[in-house]
C-alpha positions, 0 to 999 in steps of 0.5 A: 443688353442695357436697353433695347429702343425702337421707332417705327413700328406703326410702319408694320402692317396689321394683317396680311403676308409680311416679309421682315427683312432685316440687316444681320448683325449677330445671334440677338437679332431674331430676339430683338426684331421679335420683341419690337415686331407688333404682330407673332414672328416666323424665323429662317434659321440655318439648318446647322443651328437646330443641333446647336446645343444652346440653340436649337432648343430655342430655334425648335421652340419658336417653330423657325423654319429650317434652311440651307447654308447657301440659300433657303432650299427647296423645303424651305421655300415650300414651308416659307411660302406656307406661313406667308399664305396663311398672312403670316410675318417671316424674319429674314435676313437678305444679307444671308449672313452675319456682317463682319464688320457691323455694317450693311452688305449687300442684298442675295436676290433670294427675298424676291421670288418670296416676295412676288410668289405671295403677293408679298409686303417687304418690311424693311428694319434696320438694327444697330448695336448688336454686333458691339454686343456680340461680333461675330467673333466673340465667343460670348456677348457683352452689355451695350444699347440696341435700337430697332428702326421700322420703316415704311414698307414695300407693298407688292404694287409698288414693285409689280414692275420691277425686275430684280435689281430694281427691287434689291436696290429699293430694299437695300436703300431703305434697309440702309435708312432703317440701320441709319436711324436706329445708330441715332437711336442707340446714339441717344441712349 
């Protein structure tokens, strides 16, 4: 990294149960989004990646909540509805994976029954950066410019009457215009 920018984090409430859903760029991306975010974070991680021997420490360090490879199962959800209870923040990835070519793809439905479960804000980011600094295929990182874009959120009245598609369509368009502002943002240096 050579410079982090962030905009928008006046949008992140103060209190209350919070959804962080972010684009997925790469492996900085639950550093990144925790560094801009105003409040404490919780993070998902992949099952997987608590054995990691480089990260797995750090995932068991920020309590991350472990989740299965193709959605959060069941212990996940329970312990994710938990910390959302308690008016927690939790990071999460709606793509529900590292994009392989830098842009956004679409949104896994799993974010909504969390969402309408805790009566539960959406807060959308986009980053932008990440994935030149460390491609999902890249063994190692590399130095380059991050930008970390807020918006304004998706409070639970605004989306009592959607059905599913409804709400991934708003959050993905808003995600989309988060990512759009934090490439201006990192193109400004």
């Amino acid at each position: 990294m050579t410079g982090l920018r962030c905009e928008g984090r006046h949008y992140i409430p103060d209190s209350g149960p919070v959804l962080v859903c972010s684009n997925h760029q790469s492996f900085f991306d639950p550093v990144l989004i925790g560094l801009a975010c105003r409040r404490r974070l919780n993070y998902l991680a992949r099952k997987t990646l608590f054995n990691h021997r480089v990260f797995g420490h750090l995932i068991r360090f920020f309590d991350s909540i472990p989740i299965e490879r193709d959605g959060l199962g069941i212990s996940g959800i329970k312990e994710t509805i938990k910390r959302l209870r308690r008016d927690e923040m939790v990071l999460m990835f709606p793509e529900g994976t590292r994009t392989s070519d830098g842009e956004m793809h679409p949104l896994r439905p799993g974010f909504c029954s969390l969402a309408r479960r805790g009566s539960t804000t959406l807060q959308p980011v986009g980053l932008d950066g990440a994935y030149q600094c460390w491609p999902r295929h890249a063994r190692y990182p590399r130095l380059g410019r991050l930008a970390v874009a807020f918006g304004p959120p998706l409070r639970p009245a605004d989306f009592v009457n959607w059905d599913n598609d409804q709400l991934i369509a708003e959050l993905a368009h808003r995600m989309q215009e988060c990512h759009g502002r934090a490439r201006c943002l990192r193109a400004l240096g």
